[in-house]
Structures are given as structure tokens and as C-alpha cells.
PASEBA-1860 file (N, C-alpha, C; in nm, 3 decimals):
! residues 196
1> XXXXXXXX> 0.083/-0.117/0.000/0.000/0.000/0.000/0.087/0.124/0.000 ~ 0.052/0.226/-0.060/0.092/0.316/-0.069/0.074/0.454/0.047 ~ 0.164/0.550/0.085/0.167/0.625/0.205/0.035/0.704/0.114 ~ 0.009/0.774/0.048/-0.109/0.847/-0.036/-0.221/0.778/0.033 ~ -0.251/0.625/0.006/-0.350/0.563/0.029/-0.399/0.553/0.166 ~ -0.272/0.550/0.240/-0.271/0.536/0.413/-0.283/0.653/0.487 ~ -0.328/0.757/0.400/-0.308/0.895/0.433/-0.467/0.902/0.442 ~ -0.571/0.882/0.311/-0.683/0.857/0.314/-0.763/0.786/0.389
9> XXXXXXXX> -0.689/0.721/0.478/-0.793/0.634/0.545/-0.857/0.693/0.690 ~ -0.968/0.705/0.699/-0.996/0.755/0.821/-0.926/0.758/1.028 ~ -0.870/0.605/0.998/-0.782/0.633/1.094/-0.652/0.604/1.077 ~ -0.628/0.679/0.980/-0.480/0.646/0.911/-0.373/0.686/1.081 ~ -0.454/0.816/1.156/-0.373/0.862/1.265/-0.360/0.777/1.387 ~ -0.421/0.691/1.447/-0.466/0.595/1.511/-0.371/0.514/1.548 ~ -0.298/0.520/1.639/-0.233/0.382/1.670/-0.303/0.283/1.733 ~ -0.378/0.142/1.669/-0.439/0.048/1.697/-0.393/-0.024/1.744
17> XXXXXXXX> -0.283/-0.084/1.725/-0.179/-0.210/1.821/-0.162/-0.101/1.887 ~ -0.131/-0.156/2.094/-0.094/-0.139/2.155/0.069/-0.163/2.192 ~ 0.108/-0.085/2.258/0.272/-0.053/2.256/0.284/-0.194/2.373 ~ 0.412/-0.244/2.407/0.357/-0.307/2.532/0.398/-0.245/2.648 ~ 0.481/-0.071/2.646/0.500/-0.017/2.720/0.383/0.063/2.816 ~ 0.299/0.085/2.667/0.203/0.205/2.754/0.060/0.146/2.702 ~ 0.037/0.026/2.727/-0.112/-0.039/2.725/-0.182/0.018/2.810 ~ -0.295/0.048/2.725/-0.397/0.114/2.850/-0.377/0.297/2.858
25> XXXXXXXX> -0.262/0.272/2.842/-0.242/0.446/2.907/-0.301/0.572/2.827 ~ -0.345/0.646/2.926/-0.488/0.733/2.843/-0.626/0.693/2.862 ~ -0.658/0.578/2.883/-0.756/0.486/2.835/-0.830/0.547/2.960 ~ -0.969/0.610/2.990/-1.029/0.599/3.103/-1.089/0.488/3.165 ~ -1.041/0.517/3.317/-1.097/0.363/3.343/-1.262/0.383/3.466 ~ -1.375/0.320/3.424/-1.478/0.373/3.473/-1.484/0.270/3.569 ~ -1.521/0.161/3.590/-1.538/0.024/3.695/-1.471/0.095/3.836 ~ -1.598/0.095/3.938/-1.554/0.080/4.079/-1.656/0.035/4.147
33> XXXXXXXX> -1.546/-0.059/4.216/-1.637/-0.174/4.290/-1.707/-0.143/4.386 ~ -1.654/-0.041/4.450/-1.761/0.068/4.598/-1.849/0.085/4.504 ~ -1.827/0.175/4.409/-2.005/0.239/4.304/-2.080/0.110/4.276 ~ -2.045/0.086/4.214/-2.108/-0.065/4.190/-2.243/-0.170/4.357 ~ -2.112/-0.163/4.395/-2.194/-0.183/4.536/-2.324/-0.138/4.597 ~ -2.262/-0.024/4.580/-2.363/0.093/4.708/-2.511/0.060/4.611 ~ -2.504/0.000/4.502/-2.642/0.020/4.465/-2.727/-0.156/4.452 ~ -2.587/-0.207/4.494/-2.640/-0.407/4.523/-2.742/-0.416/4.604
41> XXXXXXXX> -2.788/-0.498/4.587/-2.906/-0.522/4.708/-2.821/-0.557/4.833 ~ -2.836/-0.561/4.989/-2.826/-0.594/5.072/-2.747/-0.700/5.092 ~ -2.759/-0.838/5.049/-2.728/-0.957/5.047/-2.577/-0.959/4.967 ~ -2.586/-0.855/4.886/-2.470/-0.909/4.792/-2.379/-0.833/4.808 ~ -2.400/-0.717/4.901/-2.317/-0.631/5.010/-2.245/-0.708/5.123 ~ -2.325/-0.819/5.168/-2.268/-0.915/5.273/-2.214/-1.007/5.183 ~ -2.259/-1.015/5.113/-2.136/-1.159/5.049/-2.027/-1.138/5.016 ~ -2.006/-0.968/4.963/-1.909/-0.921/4.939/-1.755/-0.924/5.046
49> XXXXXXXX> -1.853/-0.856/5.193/-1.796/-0.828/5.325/-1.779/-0.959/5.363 ~ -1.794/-1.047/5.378/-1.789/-1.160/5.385/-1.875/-1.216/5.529 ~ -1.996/-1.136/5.506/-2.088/-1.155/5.625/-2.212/-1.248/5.586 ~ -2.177/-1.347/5.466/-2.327/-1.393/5.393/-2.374/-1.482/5.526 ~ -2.500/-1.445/5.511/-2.563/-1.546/5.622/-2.653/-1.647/5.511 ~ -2.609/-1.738/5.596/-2.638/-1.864/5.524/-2.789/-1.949/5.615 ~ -2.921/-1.883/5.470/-3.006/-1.928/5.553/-3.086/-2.032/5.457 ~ -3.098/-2.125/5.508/-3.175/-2.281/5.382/-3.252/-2.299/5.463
57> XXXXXXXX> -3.313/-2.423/5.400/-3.451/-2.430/5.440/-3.582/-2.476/5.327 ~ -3.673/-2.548/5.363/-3.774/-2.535/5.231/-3.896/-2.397/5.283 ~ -3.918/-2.372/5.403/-3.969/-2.248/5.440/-3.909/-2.116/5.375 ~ -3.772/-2.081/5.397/-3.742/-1.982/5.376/-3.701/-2.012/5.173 ~ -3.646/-2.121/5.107/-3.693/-2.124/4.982/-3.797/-2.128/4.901 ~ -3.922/-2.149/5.008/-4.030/-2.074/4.957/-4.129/-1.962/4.954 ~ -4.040/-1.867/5.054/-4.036/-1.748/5.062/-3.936/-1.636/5.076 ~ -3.810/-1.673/4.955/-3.712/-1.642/4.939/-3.713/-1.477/4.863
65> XXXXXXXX> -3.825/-1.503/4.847/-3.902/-1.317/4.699/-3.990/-1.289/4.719 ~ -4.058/-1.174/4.665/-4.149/-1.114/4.651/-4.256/-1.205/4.603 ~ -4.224/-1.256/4.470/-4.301/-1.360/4.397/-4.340/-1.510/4.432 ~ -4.213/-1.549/4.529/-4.256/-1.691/4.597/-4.381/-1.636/4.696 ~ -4.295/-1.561/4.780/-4.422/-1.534/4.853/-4.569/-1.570/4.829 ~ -4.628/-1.471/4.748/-4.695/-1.427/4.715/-4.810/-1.591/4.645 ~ -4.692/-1.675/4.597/-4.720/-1.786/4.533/-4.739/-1.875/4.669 ~ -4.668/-1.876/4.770/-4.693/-1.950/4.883/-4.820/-1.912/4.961
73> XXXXXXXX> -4.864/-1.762/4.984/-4.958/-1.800/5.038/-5.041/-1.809/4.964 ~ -5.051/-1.809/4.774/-5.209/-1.852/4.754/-5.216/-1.992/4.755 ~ -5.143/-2.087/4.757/-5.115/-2.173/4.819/-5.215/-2.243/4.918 ~ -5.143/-2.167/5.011/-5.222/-2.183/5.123/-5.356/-2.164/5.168 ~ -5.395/-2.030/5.099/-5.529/-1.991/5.098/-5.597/-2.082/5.012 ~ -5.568/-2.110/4.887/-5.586/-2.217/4.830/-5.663/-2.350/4.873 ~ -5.554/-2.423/4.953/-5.584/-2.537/5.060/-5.692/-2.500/5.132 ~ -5.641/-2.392/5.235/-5.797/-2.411/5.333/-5.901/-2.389/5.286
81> XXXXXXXX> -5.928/-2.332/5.141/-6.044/-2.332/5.109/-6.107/-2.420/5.024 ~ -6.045/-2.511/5.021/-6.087/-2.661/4.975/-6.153/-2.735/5.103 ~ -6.010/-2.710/5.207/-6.092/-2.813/5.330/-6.174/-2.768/5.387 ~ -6.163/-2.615/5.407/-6.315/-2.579/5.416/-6.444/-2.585/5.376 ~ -6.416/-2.600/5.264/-6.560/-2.641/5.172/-6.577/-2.809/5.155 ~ -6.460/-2.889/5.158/-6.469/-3.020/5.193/-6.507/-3.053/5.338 ~ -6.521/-2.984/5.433/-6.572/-2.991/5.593/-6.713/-2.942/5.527 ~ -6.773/-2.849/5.495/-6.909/-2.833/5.469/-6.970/-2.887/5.372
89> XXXXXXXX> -6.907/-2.986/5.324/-6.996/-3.121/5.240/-6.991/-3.052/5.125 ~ -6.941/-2.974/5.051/-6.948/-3.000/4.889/-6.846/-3.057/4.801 ~ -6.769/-3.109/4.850/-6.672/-3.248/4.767/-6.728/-3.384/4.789 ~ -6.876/-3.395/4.915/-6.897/-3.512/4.945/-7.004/-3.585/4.865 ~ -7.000/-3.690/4.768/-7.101/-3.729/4.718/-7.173/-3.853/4.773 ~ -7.167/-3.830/4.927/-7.255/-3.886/4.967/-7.376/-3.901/5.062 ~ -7.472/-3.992/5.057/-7.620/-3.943/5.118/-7.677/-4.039/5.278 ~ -7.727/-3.954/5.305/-7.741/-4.047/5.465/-7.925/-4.084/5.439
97> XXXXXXXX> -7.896/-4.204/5.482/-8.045/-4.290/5.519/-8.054/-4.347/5.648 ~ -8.149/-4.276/5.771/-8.152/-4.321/5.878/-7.973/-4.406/5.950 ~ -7.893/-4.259/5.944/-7.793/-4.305/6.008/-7.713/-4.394/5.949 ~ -7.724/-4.456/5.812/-7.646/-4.473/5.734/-7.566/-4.395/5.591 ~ -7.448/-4.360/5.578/-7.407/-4.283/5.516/-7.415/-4.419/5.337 ~ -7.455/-4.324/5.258/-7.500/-4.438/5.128/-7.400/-4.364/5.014 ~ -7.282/-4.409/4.956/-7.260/-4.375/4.812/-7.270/-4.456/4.719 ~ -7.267/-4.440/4.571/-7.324/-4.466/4.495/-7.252/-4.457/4.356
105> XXXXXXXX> -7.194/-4.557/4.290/-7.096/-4.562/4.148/-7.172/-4.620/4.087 ~ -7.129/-4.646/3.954/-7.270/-4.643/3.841/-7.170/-4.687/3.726 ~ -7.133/-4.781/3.650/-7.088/-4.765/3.483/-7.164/-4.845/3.404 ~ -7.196/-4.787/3.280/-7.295/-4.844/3.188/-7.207/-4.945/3.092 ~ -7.250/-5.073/3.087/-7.212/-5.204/3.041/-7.296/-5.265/2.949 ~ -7.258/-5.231/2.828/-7.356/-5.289/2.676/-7.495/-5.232/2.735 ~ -7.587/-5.342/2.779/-7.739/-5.323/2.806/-7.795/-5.314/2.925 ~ -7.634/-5.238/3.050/-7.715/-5.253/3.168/-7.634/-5.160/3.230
113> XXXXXXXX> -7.654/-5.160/3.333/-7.605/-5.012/3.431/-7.559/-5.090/3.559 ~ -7.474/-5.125/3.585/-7.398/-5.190/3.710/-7.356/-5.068/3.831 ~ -7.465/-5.118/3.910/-7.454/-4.993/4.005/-7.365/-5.109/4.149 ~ -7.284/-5.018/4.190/-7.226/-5.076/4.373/-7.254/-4.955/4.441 ~ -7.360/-5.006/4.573/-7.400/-4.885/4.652/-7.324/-4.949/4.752 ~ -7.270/-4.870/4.866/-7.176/-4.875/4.957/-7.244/-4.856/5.066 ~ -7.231/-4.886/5.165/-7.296/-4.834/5.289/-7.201/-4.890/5.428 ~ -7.239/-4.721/5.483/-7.141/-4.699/5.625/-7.208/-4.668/5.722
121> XXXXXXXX> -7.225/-4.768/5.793/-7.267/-4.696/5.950/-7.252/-4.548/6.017 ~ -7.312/-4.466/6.007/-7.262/-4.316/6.064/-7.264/-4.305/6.258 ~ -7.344/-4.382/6.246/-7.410/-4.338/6.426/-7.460/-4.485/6.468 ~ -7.463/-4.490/6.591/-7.497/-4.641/6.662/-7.628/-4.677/6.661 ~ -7.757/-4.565/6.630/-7.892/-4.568/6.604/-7.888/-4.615/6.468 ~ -7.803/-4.629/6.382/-7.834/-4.688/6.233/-7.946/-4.771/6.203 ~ -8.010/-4.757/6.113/-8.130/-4.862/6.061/-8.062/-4.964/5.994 ~ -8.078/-5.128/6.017/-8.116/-5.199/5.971/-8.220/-5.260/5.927
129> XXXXXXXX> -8.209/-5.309/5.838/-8.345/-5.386/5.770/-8.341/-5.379/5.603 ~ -8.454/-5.427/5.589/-8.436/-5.431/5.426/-8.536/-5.269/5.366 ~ -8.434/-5.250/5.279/-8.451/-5.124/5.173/-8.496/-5.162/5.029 ~ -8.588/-5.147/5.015/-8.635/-5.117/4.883/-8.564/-5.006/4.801 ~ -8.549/-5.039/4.633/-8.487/-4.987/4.559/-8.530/-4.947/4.467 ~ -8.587/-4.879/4.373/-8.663/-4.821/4.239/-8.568/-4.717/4.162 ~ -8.487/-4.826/4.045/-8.417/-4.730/3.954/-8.506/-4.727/3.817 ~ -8.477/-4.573/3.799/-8.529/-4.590/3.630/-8.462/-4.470/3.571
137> XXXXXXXX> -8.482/-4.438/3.423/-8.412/-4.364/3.389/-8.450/-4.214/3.407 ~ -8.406/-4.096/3.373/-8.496/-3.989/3.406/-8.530/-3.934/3.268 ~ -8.689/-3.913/3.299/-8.772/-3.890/3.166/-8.884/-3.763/3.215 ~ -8.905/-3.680/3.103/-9.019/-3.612/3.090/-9.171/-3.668/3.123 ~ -9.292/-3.624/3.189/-9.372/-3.605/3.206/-9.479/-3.681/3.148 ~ -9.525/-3.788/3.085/-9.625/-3.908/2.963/-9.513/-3.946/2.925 ~ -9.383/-3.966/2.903/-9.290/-4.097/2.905/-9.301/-4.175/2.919 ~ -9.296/-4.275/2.835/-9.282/-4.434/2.915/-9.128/-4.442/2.945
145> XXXXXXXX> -9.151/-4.540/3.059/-9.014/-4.577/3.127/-9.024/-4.686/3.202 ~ -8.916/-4.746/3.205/-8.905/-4.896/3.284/-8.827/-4.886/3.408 ~ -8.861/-4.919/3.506/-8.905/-4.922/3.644/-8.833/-5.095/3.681 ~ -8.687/-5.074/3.726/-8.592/-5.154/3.785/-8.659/-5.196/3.984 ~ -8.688/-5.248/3.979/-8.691/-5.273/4.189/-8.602/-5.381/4.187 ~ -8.577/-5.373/4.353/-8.455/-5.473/4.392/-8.474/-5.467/4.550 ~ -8.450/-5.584/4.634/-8.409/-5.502/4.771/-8.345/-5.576/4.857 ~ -8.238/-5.485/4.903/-8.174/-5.535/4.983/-8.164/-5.533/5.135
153> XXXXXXXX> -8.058/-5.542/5.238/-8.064/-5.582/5.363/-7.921/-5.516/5.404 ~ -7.980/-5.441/5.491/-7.883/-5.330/5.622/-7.810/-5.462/5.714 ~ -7.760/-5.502/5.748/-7.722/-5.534/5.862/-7.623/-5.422/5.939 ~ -7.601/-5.511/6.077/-7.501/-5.434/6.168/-7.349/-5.400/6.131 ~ -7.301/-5.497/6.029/-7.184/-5.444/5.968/-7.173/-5.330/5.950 ~ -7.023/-5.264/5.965/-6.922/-5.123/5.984/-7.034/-5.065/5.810 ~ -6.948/-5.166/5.731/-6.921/-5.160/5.590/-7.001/-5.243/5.465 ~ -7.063/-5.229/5.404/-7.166/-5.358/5.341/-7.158/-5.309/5.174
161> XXXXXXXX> -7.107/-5.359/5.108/-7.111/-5.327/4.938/-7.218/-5.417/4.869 ~ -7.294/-5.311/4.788/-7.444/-5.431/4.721/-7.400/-5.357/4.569 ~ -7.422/-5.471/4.476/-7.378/-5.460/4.348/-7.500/-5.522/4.268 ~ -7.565/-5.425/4.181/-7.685/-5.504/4.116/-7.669/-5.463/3.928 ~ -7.742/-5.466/3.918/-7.714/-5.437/3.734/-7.863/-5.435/3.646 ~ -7.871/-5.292/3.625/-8.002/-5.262/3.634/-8.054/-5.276/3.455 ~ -8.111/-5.377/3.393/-8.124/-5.360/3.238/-8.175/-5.260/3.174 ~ -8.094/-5.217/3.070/-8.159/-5.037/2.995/-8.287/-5.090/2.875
169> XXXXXXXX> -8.363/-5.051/2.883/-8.475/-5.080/2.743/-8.406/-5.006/2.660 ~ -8.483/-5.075/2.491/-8.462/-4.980/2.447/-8.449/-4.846/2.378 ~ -8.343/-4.803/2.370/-8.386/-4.624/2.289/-8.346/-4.571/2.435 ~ -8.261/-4.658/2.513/-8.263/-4.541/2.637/-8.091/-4.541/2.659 ~ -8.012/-4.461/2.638/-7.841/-4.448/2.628/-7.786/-4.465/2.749 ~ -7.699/-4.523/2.760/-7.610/-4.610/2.913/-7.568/-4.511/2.946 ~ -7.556/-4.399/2.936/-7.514/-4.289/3.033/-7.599/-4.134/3.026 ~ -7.738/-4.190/3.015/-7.791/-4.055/3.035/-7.832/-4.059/3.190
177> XXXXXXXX> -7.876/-3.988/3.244/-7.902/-3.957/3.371/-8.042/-4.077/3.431 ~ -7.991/-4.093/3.573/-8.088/-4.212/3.645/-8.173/-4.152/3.756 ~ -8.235/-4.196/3.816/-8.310/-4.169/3.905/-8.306/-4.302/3.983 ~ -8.282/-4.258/4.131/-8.237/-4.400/4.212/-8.357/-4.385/4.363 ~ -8.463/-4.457/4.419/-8.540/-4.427/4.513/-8.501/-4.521/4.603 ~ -8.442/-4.520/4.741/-8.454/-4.587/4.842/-8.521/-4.554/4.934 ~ -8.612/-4.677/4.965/-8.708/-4.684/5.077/-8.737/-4.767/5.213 ~ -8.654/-4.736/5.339/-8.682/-4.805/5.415/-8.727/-4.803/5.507
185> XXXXXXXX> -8.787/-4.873/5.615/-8.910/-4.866/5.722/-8.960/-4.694/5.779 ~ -8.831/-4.653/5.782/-8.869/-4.511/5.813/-8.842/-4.413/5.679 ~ -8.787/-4.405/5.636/-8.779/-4.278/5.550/-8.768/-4.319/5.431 ~ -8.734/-4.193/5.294/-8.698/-4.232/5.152/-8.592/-4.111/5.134 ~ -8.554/-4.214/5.052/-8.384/-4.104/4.979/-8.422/-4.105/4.825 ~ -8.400/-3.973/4.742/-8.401/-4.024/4.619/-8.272/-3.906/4.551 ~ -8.226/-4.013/4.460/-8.097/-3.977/4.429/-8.082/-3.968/4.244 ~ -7.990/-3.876/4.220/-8.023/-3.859/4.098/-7.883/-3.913/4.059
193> XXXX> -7.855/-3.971/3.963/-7.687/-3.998/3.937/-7.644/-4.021/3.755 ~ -7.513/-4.017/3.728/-7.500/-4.043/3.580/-7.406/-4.170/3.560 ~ -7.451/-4.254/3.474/-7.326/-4.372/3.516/-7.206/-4.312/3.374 ~ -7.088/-4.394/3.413/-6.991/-4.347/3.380/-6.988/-4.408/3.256
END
């Protein structure tokens, strides 16, 4: 290249390699670690000083921020307001008949509805005896409909599982909605359910 050409170049004046005498020199230097600091958060002021306090934990890692926080207690609020509303019976799908607590599963099988009703003693007055049963499907008003009975027997057992299998006519779909009537010496329950 020619000195003409090296003359033209915008930083023809420029010394770009560094000397290895005077590297740097001139150069302003901005970085300071006090400035820098004074504007760290708290923590990273002590880690610096060498005062980190060393705190673990799954409590304090889950309320380590603003944002855990915030995530922990809905959390929490969360929970109790499940068990709260699970203490006032709306997670419970199940029904009491004279001191027996009754639930009730249901799955529809080709041409029939296989119901297992469960039954739990609630209280030491519990009724035994035999319960009458009347399933049918649920229908509008001059419907015809077919009318399942069955009946079974309370004893003193904790725990008693009755499994019956109720036949669908037809034109009537294994999982539209049922209508379930139990009737025994003293009272009636009637229960509405969908089999699965």
C-alpha cells in the first residue's frame, strides 16, 4: 500500500496495536467496585464483606421473593379453602339414610347399568333392615319408562357393598341420567346420578 492511500484512510492517525510499554495508558478507566456496590441489594453487600448469612430451608426457599411469597400464600389460601368447603360437604357425594351414610358408582355395560351402593354406618342408632330400591331412567312427564326394583338388607356391619345391574330398554343411552329411590321402614332417599 501506498503512504497516499494510508493517508486517506480515516484512521490512518490511530495507533491500533498497543505498545507493550504504555497499554492502556490514556484509556479511562470507569469500573468501581464501591459504586457498583452501594447500589447491590443488601445480600450481595454481605457476600461481598464476607458476612453472607447462610439461611436454607424449604420455608425460607419458599419465601425467598417477593413472587414466591406471594405464590406461597395462595397456596395456602388455596388449601384451606378446599378443606373448608370439603368440611361443609361439597366435595362429598354422599347421602345419609336413617344413620347410614349411602354412596353410589354407576358404569354403563352394553345393556345394563352396574350400580355398587356402599354403605357406612354413621351413628350407633343406624337402621337396619331391608330397603327397597326403584331405579329408572330420568324422563319427561307421559314418558314411558321402565321401572328396575330390587331389595336389599342393612345389617349391623361397619361396611356392606351391594352390586346389582339394572337392564336399559330400548332407545334409552347407558349414560344418560338415572333416578335412584330408596325406601326403608322409616324414611326415603331419592338420588339422581349419571353412570360413567
Amino acid at each position: 500500500m501506498s503512504d497516499d492511500a494510508e493517508g486517506k484512510r480515516p484512521n490512518a492517525k490511530y495507533n491500533l496495536s498497543p505498545d507493550k510499554d504504555g497499554y492502556g495508558e490514556g484509556l479511562p478507566f470507569y469500573y468501581s467496585r464501591e459504586r457498583r456496590l452501594e447500589k447491590a441489594p443488601e445480600a450481595v453487600r454481605n457476600f461481598y464483606n464476607g458476612q453472607q448469612s447462610v439461611r436454607t430451608g424449604l420455608l425460607y426457599s419458599l419465601t425467598a421473593d417477593r413472587p414466591r411469597k406471594i405464590l406461597f400464600f395462595m397456596i395456602i389460601l388455596l388449601c384451606m379453602t378446599i378443606l373448608f368447603l370439603s368440611i361443609l360437604g361439597y366435595f362429598d357425594t354422599s347421602y345419609l339414610l336413617d344413620g347410614n351414610k349411602i354412596e353410589i358408582t354407576a358404569a354403563s355395560y352394553e345393556d345394563a347399568v352396574i350400580i355398587v351402593l356402599k354403605k357406612t354406618i354413621k351413628n350407633k342408632d343406624a337402621y337396619n333392615g331391608a330397603v327397597d330400591i326403584a331405579v329408572s331412567p330420568v324422563v319427561m312427564s307421559g314418558e314411558d319408562y321402565s321401572l328396575f326394583t330390587h331389595r336389599i338388607f342393612f345389617t349391623a356391619e361397619n361396611e356392606e357393598p351391594y352390586r346389582f345391574a339394572v337392564p336399559l330398554s330400548e332407545g334409552t343411552a347407558g349414560n344418560s341420567e338415572m333416578l335412584m329411590v330408596l325406601q326403608s321402614e322409616k324414611s326415603t332417599l331419592q338420588i339422581k346420578f349419571k353412570p360413567n
